[in-house]
Structure formats: structure tokens, C-alpha cells
N, C-alpha and C positions, 0 to 999 in steps of 0.2 A: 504494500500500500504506500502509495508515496503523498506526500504535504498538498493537498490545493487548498483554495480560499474559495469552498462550496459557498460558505453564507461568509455575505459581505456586510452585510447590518447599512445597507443603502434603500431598501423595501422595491429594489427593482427586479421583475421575474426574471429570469433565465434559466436556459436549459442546459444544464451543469449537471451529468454523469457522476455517479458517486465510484472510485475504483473498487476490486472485490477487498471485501475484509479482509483482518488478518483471519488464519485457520482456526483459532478457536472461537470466531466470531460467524461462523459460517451456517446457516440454515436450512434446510432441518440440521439438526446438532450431527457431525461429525462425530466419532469417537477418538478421544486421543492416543488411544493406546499404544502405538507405535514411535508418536513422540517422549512418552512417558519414560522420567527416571530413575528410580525409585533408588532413595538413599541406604546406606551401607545398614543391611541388618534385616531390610525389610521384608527381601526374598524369602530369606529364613521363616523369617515371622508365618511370611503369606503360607508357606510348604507345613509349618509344624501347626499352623488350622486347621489347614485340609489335610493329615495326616492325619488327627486326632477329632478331626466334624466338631470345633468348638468355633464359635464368630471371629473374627476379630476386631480389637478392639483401637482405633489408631486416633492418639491423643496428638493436638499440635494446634498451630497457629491458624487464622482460616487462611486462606489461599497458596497454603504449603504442599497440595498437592494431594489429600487426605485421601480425596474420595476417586481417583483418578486410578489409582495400581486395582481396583475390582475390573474398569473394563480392560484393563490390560492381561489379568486374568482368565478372565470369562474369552476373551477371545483365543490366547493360547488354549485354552481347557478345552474349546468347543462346549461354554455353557449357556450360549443362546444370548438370548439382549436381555440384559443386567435390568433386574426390580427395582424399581426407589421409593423409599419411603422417608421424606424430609420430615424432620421432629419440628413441633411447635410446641406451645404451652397448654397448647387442647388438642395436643394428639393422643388416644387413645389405644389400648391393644386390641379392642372390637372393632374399629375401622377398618385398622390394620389385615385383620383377618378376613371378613369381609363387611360388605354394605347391606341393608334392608330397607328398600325405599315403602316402608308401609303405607304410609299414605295415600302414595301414588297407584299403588292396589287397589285402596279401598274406593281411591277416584275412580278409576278405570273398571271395577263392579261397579258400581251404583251407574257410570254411564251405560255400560254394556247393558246392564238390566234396564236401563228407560229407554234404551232403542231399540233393545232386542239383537243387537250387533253382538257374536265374538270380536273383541278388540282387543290387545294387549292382554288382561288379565285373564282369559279363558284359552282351552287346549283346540284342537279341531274336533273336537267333541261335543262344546261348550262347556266345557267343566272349569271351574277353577285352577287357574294352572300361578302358582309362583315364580317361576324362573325368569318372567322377565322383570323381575322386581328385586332381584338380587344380582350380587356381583364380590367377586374373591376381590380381598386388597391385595397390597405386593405381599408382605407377612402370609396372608392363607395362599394365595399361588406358589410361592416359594415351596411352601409346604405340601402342595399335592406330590403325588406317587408319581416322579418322573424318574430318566434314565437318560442321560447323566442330569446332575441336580442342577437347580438352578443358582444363580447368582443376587441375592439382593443388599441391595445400600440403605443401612440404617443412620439417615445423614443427619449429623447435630443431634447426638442422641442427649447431652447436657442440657439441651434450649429444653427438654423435655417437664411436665408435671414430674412431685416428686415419687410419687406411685409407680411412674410407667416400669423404670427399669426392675423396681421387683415384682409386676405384675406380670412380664417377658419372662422372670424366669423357668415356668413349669413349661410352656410353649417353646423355650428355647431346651430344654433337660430331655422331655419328652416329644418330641416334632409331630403332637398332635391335637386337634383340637375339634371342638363340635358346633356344630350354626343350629341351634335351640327351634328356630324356624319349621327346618326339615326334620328336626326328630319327631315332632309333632303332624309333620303334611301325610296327607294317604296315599301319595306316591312313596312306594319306596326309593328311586333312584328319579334323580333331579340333574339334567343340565346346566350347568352353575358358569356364568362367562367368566373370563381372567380377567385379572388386573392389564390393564391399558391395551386391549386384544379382542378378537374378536371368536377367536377360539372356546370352546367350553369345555368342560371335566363333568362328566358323569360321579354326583357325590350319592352314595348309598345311604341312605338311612343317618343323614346331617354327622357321618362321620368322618373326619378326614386324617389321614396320617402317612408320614411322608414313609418312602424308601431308600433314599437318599437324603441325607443331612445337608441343607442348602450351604450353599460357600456365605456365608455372612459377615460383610462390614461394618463397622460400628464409628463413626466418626463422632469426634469430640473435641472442644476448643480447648478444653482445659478449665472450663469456665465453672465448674463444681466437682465434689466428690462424690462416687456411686459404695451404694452398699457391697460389702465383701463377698457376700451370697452371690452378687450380681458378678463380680470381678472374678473368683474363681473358676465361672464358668467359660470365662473368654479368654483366651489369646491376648497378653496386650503389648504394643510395641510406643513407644513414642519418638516422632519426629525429630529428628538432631536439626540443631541450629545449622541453619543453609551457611556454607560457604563461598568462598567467591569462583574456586574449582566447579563446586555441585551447581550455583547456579550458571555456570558458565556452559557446561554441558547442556541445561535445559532449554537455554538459550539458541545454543546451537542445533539442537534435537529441533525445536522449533519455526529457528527461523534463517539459520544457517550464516548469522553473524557474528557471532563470539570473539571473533578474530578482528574483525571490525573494529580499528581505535574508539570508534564515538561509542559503540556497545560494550569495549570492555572497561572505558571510565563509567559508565553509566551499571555494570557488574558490578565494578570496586566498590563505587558509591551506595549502592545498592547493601551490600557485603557489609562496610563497614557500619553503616545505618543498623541493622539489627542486630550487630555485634552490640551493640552499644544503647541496642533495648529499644528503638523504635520498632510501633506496628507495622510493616508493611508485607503486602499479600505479591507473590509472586508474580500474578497475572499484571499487576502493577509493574513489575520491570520488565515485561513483554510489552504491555500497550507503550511503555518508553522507548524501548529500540525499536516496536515496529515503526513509530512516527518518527524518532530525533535522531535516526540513523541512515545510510546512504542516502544517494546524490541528489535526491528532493528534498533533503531535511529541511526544516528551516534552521535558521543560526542566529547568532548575537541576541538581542535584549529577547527578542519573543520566543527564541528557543530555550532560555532560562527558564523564560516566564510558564510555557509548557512543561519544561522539567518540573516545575515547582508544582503545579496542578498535576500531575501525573503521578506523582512519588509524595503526594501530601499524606503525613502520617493517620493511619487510622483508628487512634484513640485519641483526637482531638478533634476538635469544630472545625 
């Protein structure tokens, strides 16, 4: 991507072509796995998971890379396209597992019944049919009975309520779990969709349990402490402080400048910055040498002034 002056701040139209993104900014989402570099220990980490079907648990700064070594993973493994499940503070372990849009049931009877229509809530029989009123989360797809297992990303699992991680744990110990729903429906066996797919799993009698223990990531800022019950059961690795080698490779993995004088001031700078305890996210000294390096960069007072917005620490205003 090279420097233009898209928006001029004059309010005159023109038809001004935007060049392609850098690679991580590219849509639909590319996967980076092949750029990806995962620091000294990690390999290990990832092998003695999947060795032992325990998650793992990868503590670090955000844009250190955390959640990035699963597609790289899954795609050596041939484990298909990686689950995600992003933690909030009203993320739940029933979601997780799956959805029940009851409502929308009981809408879609009362309509069917006053027009006489099968629609959505009935089978081609006119019976009551649930399954299009449900749907597995990443957590319960993970968990069906596949071969080889799947991959999912339990991302910012700390942003989480303080419940979640010891409610995870008899679902993570035992890889099995039940939808209350179907135990109770007169169907015995129900096609249930996946998570983000259009595929379904035939669930028997609201039981489900996996046969393969999914590869599970557990990402974390650092930002609180989990219960020991929780800890035992994972794998845990934490992030070493980036150097200016480690990020200089990623750099290069990415954008094939490293070598570049203006990208390896902008490494050092970068390097000695969080030596010395500033926030700063990775993708941050990428979106810097994609812009403030080769022969479109711009230079003098407005290329500072870009550095300075680019590399602005992120535990301040």
C-alpha cells in the first residue's frame, strides 16, 4: 500500500481509487497462518495440548499474536475452519453450547395456526417441528462427535463474568453436554444447525458428547486471576516480551521489509518502547511500516506526525 492524499479536507468530489490493503486488512478475513511466528516455547506448548486433549491457555498483551498460532494449527492439522467464541461480560456457557430462539417458535405457531400455513415451526406433516428454532454455539459444535476434532478460540477469556471459567469446567473435564429442549421433544433424533454453517448434526435424545477432545485456545490479557480448578485443567504458556529479532521476523513474514532502514528504526523503536513498559499491540508496528516505509512514504514533519498517531500508546487517552 503506498501514501496518497484520498481525503483532502477541500469538500471537493473526486474519483480517487483506494490501493489494496495491507494482508491483514483484507476481506473476507484471510487466515494468517502462514505469516505467523510463534515465539520460543510455544510449539511445545501447542504439541503437549494436543498430546494430553487439555485447552490451552495463552496469557499476554492484546495484539501479541495470542489468538493467531490456532489457525496456524488447524490448518497444519487439517482441523477445518477454527470456532470462535469472543468473551464479554454477559457471555454465558449456554450460549456457548447452543441457542433457543423460543419465542420465535411460539410466533411462528400461533401464525401457522391462524392461517392454516406449515411455516417455519411445523415438519411436512404439520407437526410441531423445533429444529428450526435452534442452533449449536462454537463451544457445543466443537463438541459434536467429529473425526479429526475441531478447533475452537476461546478469545479474552478474563473480559469474562466471574462464574464463567468455573462453570467451563465439567464441559471442558467431561466433553459432554445436554440441550434440556430435546430431552423433553417426541422426536427422538433432531437436526440441530452449527455454529456459523449451514450444515446440521443429527443430536439423539438432547445428548451430545464428543469423540475427539477439540484443540482449544484460551486467550487472556492478563487482566485477572482464574480459579486453580480452572488452571489445572489447561495447558498454560505465557507470551515472552517481543524483541526486536522476534519482531523483526514478523515483520518480515508479513511484509517482506525488515531489512528496510525506515522498518528496522521503526522495529528498534518499536522494541525499545515495550522494553521499557509501554502498551503497544503488534498490528501497530505493521500498520507503521506498511504506511512510513518504501518509496511513497511520506517524510519530514507529517511522517513524525503519522508515527506519533500510529505507535500512540494504548493505556493512555
Amino acid at each position: 500500500m503506498t501514501w496518497k492524499p484520498y481525503y483532502r479536507g477541500d469538500g471537493e468530489q473526486r474519483q480517487t481509487p483506494l490501493e489494496a490493503p495491507p494482508p491483514w486488512r483484507t476481506f473476507p478475513r484471510v487466515s494468517q497462518h502462514e505469516q505467523y511466528q510463534p515465539p520460543p516455547g510455544l510449539v511445545d506448548a501447542v504439541n503437549a495440548a494436543l498430546h494430553l486433549r487439555r485447552p490451552l491457555l495463552v496469557t499476554g498483551p492484546a495484539g501479541s499474536g495470542k489468538s493467531t498460532v490456532i489457525e496456524q494449527v488447524a490448518h497444519e492439522l487439517g482441523l477445518g475452519q477454527v470456532l470462535r467464541w469472543h468473551i464479554t461480560s454477559r457471555s454465558t456457557l449456554a450460549e456457548a453450547l447452543y441457542r433457543y430462539d423460543a419465542l420465535g417458535r411460539i410466533h411462528a405457531q400461533n401464525l401457522g395456526t391462524s392461517t392454516r400455513h406449515r411455516i417455519g415451526a411445523r415438519d411436512r406433516r404439520g407437526r410441531d417441528d423445533i429444529a428450526p428454532f435452534l442452533q449449536l454455539g462454537p463451544l457445543g459444535t466443537a463438541l459434536l462427535p467429529t473425526e479429526p476434532p475441531r478447533a475452537l478460540l476461546i478469545d479474552e477469556i478474563d473480559k469474562s463474568d466471574l462464574d464463567l471459567p468455573s462453570d467451563l469446567l465439567e464441559v471442558l473435564e467431561r466433553g459432554e453436554y445436554e440441550i434440556p429442549e430435546l430431552v423433553r421433544y417426541r422426536r427422538p433424533a433432531v437436526a440441530v444447525r452449527q455454529w456459523e454453517s449451514r450444515e446440521t448434526h443429527v443430536i439423539e435424545r438432547g445428548f451430545v458428547r464428543c469423540t475427539q477432545f477439540p484443540f482449544i485456545v484460551l486467550t487472556s490479557n492478563g487482566e485477572r486471576d482464574f480459579p486453580p480448578a480452572f488452571l489445572r485443567r489447561c495447558i498454560r504458556y505465557t507470551m515472552p516480551q517481543l524483541t526486536a529479532a522476534m519482531l523483526g521476523d514478523i515483520v518480515r513474514a508479513h511484509l517482506g521489509r525488515a531489512e528496510d532502514e525506515g522498518a528496522h528504526a521503526l522495529i528498534e523503536e518499536f522494541a525499545d518502547r515495550v522494553g521499557r513498559g509501554d502498551h503497544l499491540a503488534v498490528d501497530q508496528l505493521l500498520n507503521a511500516v506498511s504506511l512510513l516505509t518504501g518509496d511513497q512514504a511520506p517524510y519530514g514533519e507529517q511522517r513524525d506526525d503519522l508515527r506519533a498517531l500510529l505507535l500512540r500508546e494504548l493505556a493512555r487517552d
